[in-house]
C-alpha positions as CSV (number, residue, x, y, z in Angstrom):
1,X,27.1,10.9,39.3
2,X,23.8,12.4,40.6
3,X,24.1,15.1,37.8
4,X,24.7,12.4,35.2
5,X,21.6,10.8,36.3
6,X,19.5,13.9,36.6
7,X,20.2,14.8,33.2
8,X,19.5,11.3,31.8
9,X,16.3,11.2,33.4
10,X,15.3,14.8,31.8
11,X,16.6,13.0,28.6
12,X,14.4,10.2,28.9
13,X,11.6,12.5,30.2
14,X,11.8,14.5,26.7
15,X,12.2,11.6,24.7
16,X,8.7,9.8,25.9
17,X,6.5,14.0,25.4
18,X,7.9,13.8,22.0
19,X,4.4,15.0,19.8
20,X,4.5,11.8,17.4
21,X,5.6,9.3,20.3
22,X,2.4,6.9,19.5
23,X,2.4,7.1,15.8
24,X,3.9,4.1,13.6
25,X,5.1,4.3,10.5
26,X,5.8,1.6,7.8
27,X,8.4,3.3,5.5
28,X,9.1,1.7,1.9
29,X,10.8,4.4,0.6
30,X,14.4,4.2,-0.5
31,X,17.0,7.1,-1.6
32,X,16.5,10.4,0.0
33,X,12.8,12.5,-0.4
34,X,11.0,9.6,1.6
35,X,14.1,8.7,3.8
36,X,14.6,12.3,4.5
37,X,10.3,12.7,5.3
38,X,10.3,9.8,7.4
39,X,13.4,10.6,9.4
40,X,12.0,14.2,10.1
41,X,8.9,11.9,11.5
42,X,11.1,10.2,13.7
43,X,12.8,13.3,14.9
44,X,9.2,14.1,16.1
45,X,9.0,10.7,18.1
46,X,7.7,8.5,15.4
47,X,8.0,4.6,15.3
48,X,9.8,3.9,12.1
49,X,9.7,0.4,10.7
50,X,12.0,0.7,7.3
51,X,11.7,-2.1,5.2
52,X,14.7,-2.6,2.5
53,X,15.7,-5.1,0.4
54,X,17.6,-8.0,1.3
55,X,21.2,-8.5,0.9
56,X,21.8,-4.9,0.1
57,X,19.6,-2.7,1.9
58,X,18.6,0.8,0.8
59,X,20.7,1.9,-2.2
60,X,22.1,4.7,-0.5
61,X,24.1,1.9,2.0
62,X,26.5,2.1,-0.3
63,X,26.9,5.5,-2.3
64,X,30.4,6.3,-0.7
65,X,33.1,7.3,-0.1
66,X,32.8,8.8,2.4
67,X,31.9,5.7,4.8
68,X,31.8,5.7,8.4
69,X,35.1,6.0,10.0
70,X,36.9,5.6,6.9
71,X,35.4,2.0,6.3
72,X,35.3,2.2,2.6
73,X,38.1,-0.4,2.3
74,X,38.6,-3.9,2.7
75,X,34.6,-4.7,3.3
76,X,31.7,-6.2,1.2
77,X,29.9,-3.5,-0.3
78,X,26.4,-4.5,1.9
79,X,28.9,-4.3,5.5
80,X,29.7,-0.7,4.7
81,X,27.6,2.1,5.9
82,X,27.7,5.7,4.1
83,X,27.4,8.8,5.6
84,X,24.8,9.6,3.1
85,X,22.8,6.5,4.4
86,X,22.8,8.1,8.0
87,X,22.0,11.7,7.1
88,X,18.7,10.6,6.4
89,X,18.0,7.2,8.8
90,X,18.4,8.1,12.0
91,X,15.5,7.2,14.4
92,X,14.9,4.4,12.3
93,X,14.9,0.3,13.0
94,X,15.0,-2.0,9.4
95,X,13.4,-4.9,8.4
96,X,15.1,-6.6,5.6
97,X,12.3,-8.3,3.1
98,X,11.8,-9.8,0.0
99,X,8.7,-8.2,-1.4
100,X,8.9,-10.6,-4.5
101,X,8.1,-13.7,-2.6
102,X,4.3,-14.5,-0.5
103,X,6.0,-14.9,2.8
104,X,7.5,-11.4,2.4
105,X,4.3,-9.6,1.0
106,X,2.6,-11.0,3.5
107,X,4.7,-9.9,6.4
108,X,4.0,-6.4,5.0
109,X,0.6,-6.4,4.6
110,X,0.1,-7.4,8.2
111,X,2.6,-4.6,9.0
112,X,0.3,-2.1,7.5
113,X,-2.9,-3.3,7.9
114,X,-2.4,-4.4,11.9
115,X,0.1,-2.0,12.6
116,X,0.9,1.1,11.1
117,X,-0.5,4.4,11.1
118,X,1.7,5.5,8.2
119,X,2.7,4.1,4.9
120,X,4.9,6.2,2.6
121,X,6.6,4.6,-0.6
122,X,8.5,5.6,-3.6
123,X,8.7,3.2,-6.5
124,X,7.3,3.2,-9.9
125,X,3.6,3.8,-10.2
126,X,2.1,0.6,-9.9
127,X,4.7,-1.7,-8.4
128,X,2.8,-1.9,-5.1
129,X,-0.4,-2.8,-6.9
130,X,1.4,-5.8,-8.4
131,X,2.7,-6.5,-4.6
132,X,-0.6,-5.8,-3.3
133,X,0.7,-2.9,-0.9
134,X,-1.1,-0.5,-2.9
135,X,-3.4,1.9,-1.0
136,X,-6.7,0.7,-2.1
137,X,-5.9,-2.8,-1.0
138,X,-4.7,-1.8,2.7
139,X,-7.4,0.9,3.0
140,X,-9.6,-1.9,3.2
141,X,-8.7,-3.3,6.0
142,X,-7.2,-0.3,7.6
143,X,-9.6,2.4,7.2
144,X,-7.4,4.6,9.4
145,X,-4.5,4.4,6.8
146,X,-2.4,7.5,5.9
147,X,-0.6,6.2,2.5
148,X,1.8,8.6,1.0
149,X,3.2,8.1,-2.4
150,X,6.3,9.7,-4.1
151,X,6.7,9.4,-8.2
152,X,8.9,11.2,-10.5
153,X,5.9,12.6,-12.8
154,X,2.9,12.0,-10.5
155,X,0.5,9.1,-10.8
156,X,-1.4,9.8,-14.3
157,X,0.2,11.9,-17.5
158,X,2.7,10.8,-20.0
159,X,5.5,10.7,-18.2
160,X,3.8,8.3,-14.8
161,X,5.9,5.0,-15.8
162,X,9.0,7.0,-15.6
163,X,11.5,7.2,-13.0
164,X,12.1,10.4,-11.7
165,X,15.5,11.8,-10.0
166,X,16.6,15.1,-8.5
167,X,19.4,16.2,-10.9
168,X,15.9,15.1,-14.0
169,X,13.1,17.3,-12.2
170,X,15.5,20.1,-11.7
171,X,16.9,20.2,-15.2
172,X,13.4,19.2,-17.0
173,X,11.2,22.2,-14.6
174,X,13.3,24.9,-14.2
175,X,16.0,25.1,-11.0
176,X,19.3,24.3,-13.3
177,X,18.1,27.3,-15.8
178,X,18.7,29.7,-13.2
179,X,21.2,28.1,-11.1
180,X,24.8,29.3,-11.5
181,X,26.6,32.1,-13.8
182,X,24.1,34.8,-16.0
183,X,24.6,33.7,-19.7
184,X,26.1,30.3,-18.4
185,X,25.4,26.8,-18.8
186,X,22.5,25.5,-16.5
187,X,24.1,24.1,-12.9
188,X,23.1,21.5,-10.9
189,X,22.3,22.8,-7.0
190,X,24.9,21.5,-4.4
191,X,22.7,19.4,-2.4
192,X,19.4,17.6,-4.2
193,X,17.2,20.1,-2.9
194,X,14.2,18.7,-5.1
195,X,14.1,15.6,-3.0
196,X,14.9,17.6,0.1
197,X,11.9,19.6,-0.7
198,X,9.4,17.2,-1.5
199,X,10.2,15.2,1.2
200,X,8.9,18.1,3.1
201,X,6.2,18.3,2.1
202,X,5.6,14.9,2.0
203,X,6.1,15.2,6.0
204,X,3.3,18.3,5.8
205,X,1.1,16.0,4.0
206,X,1.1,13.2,6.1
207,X,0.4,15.4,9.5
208,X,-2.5,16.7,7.8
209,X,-3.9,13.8,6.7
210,X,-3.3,13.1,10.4
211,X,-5.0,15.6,11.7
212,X,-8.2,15.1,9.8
213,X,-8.5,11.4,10.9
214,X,-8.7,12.7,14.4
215,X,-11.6,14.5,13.3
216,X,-13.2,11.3,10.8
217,X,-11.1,7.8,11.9
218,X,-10.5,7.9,8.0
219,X,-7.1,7.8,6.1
220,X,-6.1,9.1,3.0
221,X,-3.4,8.7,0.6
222,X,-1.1,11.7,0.3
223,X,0.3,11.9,-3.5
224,X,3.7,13.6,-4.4
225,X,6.0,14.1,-7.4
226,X,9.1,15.3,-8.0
227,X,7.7,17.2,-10.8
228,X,5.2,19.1,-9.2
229,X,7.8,20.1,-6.2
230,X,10.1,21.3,-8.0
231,X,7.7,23.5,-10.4
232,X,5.5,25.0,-7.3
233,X,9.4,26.0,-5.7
234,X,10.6,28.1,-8.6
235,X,8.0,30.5,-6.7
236,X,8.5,34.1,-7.6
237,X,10.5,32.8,-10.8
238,X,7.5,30.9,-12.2
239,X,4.7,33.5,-10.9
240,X,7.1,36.1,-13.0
241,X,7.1,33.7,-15.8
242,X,3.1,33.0,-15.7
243,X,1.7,36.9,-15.1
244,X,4.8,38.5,-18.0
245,X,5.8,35.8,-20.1
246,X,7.5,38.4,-22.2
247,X,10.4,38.5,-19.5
């Protein structure tokens, strides 16, 4: 018994040095590149609020089988949970809201104006200027604001009013072209490693942006697309591609 308690009380001890212990984060994002960013926050210490939408939650509540112990049958869709939900949630508490109704908006913008530290969100560009969520609004009352947004095709060009998946940035910039057999039909990666990556560096972003409000007491927004990622990873393929195109 005294060993059990010993090691719970290192446990606990660990748990409260974590490095992002005091930081708050207001998390909007749905899927896997924010949920993955925002979970790696967490990990870190990181209070995450994650706001879904009522009724059925996240989108990824449901992509199954598999579900969790086997649940898959015999259970309304929003009572399952699947084990692609909690690869990417842990660390995480959920606040189920109606962003299409006043009393909903309004319990976010309070969120993130008297609140959080952190915003990051991935819906179309300019769906949280219609809910008023978008960075210039909050900034304004909470100078200190870190917003991070992820988009498909970034935030101006043709394609901004497009939505953007994995499996579309990967075959559109480059990662299915050289993924799989030579002389073979382009092949989709195992895992969706463009959201895992820009979810990354969505998470580098963010502690950046961090890190120079220590030095000003001023925000800024963080921008992200799935585009960009996955172009800047082809890495030695596209610098081969830019400096011979011949090859």
């Amino acid at each position: 018994l005294n060993n059990f308690c010993r090691k719970k009380y290192i446990y606990i001890k660990m748990i409260s040095r974590l490095p992002l212990r005091n930081l708050r984060v207001l998390d909007f994002s749905r899927i896997l590149a924010g949920p993955w960013c925002t979970m790696l926050l967490g990990d870190a210490g990181a209070n995450i609020i994650k706001v879904e939408r009522m009724g059925t939650g996240d989108d990824t509540r449901s992509w199954g089988p598999p579900f969790l112990h086997g649940k898959e049958e015999n259970n309304m869709s929003h009572h399952r949970l699947s084990t692609y939900f909690l690869s990417v949630n842990r660390n995480k508490r959920s606040l189920a809201v109606n962003l299409k109704t006043d009393e909903g908006r309004d319990i976010c913008h309070r969120l993130a104006t008297e609140w959080a530290d952190v915003v990051i969100e991935n819906f179309k560009v300019n769906t949280m200027e219609r809910y008023g969520l978008d960075y210039t609004t909050l900034q304004h009352d909470n100078p200190g604001l870190v917003y991070c947004s992820i988009t498909g095709f970034g935030r101006t060009g043709p394609l901004r009013n497009q939505p953007g998946y994995d499996v579309i940035a990967s075959g559109m910039y480059g990662l299915m072209s050289i993924t799989g057999e030579e002389n073979g039909n382009p092949v989709k990666a195992g895992v969706a490693i463009t959201d895992i990556v820009t979810g990354s560096l969505a998470h580098g972003g963010i502690l950046a942006a961090l890190h120079e409000r220590n030095q000003t007491g001023l925000g800024q927004r963080v921008d992200l697309s799935l585009m960009e990622t996955q172009l800047a990873s082809l890495v030695n393929i596209g610098s081969s591609v830019l400096n011979n195109p011949t090859t």
